[in-house]
N, C-alpha and C positions, 0 to 999 in steps of 0.2 A: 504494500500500500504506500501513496507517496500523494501529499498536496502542495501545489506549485500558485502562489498568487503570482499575477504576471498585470505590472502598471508598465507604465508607457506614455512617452510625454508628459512629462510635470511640467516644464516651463515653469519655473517659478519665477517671478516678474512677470507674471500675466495672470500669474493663479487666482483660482475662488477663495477666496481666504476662507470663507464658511467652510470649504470642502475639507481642508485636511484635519480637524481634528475629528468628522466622520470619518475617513479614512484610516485614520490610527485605529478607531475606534472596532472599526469594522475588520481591518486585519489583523490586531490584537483577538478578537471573537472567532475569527477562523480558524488560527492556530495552525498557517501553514509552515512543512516543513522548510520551504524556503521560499523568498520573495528576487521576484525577477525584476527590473524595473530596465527595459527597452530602450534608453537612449533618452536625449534632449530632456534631461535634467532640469536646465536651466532654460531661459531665453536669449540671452545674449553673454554669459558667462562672465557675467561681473559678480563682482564678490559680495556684497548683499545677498543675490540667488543661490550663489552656491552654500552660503551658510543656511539661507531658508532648506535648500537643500539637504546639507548635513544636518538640520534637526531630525528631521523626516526620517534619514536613514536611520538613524540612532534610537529612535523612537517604534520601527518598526521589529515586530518580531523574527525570531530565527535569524541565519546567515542571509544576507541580503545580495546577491550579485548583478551590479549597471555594468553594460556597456555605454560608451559614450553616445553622441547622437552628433548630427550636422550642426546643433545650434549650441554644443556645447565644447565649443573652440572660439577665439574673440573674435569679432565681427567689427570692434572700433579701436585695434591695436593691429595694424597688419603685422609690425615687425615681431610679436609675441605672436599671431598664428600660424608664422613662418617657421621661429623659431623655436616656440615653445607651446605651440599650438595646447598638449595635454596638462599641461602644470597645474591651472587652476582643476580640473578634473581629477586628477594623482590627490591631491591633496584632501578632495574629499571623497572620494569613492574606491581612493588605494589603489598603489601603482602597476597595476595587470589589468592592460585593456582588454584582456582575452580570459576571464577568471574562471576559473573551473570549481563546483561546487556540487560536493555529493555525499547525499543523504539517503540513506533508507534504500529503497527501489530507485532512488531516481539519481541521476547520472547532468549533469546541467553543461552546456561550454558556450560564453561569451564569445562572441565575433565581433569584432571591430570592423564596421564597414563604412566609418565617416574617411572622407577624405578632407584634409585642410585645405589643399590648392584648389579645390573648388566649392560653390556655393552651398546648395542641397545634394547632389548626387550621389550615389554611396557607389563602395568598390568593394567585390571581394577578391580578396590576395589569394591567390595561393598558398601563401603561405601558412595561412591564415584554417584552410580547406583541410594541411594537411596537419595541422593542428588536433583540429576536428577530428581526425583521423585518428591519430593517433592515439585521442584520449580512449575513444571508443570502442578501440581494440582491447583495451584494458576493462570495459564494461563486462559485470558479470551476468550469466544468462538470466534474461528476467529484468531486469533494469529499466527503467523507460528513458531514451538515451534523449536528451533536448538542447536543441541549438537558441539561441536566442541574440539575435541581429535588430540593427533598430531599419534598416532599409528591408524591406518585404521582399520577395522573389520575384514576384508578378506584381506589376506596375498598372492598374486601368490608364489609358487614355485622356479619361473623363475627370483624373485628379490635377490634370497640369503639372505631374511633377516626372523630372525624368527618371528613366529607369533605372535601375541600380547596372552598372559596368560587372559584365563576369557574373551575373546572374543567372544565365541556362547554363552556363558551362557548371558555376558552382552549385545549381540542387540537382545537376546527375553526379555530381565528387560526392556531395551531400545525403544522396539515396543508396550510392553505394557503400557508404562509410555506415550504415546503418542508422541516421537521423531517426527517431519516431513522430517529434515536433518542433515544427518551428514555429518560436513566438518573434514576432514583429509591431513595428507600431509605424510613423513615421509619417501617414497619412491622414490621420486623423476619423479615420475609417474603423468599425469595428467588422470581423470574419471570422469565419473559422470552415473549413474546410478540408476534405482529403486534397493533394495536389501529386498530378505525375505531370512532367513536362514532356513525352509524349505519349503513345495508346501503348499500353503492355508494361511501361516502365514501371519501375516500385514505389507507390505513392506514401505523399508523408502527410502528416496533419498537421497544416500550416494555422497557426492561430494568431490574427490580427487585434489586438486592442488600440482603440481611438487615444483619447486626450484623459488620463485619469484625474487632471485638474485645471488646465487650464481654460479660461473665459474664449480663445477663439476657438469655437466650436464645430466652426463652417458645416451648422444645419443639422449637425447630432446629438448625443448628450453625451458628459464625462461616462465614462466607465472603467472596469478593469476585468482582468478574468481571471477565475476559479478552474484550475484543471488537478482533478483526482483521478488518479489510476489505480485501479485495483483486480488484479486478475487477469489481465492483457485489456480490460474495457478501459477507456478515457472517457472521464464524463467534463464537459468544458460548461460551466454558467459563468455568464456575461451576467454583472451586475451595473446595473446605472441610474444615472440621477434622470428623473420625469420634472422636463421643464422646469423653473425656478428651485425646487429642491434642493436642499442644500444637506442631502444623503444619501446613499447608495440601495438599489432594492435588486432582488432576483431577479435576470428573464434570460428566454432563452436558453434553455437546457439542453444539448445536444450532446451523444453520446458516438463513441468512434469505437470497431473493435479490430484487429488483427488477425484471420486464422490462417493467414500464407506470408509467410516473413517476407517473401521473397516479392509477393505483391503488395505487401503493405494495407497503411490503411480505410479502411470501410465506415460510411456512414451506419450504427447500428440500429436495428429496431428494437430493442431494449429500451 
């Protein structure tokens, strides 16, 4: 058995201020095994956010592992994004942009896929893939092995953002390395689905969470996700805030199961 809360997008300098001490509140109450939190920390990675930041971290239970996001490298010091683009980031969320965390059944690996020489577009390295790999192989039978990137695999059209560099190449390195899920955020979009990138290949359960506090919403509501595994089933609820609200409720329960490794996973009828 293994529970994974997965936040995404804090922005802090844009946040609901109401929101986060729901939030504490609520993932204090869950009692997951470990807390994922997707990237873009901050808003523009000045030092006020990043300490609203490190409260949060501090305050949340279990081992907590961020990867970085696009908006959390400086955006009004070029010569500090050039040069030291991760400092203010190291400093509160600890210096392994790629952190590995595991608990119980579950098995976790950070990917760093911000790039500093450019605006939003995320990159995935190789290097990065064979990281992945490597942890992976180390995973014991039964583990439910989870990547968590803050750029998504698959890009809609319809978001105006562009796609992540090294994206199809990296979720077939990523289906073969045995991923079970990817959690992502970056669009402000909540999902969750089986994904193969083409007909036959071994699908993974890609799972999307929106803005878990930040005020620009573009036409959804804050949320975050709940993924419980127990027995090869994943069950993912999406919790969020209903218009003005200022705290988080159930919906959308959807559950994914496994019975061919090799093809991965299934929307279940459970």
């Amino acid at each position: 058995m293994g529970r994974l809360l997965h936040l995404s997008d804090l922005h802090f300098g844009t946040e609901r201020h109401g929101l986060v001490a729901p939030l504490i509140a609520l993932a204090r109450r869950l009692r997951p095994d470990a807390v994922v939190i997707s990237g873009d920390l901050t808003q523009r990675a000045l030092p006020a956010q990043w300490a609203a930041a490190q409260r949060l971290i501090a305050a949340l239970p279990g081992p907590v592992l961020c990867i970085p996001g696009n908006h959390d490298v400086p955006l009004y010091n070029p010569l500090e994004r050039l040069l030291r683009p991760w400092r203010g980031y190291r400093a509160v969320a600890g210096p392994d942009l790629e952190p590995v965390v595991e608990t119980g059944d579950l098995l976790v690996v950070g990917v760093n896929t911000t790039d500093p020489y450019v605006w939003q577009r995320g990159t995935l390295r190789p290097a990065s893939l064979r990281h992945v790999a490597q942890v992976f192989a180390r995973a014991r039978p039964g583990q439910l092995r989870v990547v968590a990137l803050h750029h998504p695999l698959t890009t809609p059209a319809a978001t105006g953002k562009t796609p992540m560099k090294g994206a199809d190449a990296g979720a077939e390195s990523l289906a073969r390395a045995g991923a079970d899920v990817i959690l992502s955020g970056h669009l402000h979009l909540w999902a969750a689905a089986p994904f193969a990138l083409r007909k036959g290949a071994r699908s993974m359960l890609c799972v999307q969470a929106g803005t878990t506090l930040s005020s620009r919403l573009r036409g959804e509501d804050n949320d975050l996700n709940l993924i419980d595994f127990d027995q090869g089933l994943v069950t993912v609820t999406r919790w969020r805030t209903v218009g003005d609200t200022l705290d988080y409720e159930a919906d959308n329960v959807t559950r994914y199961q496994q019975d061919n490794a090799d093809m991965g996973w299934l929307s279940s009828g459970f």
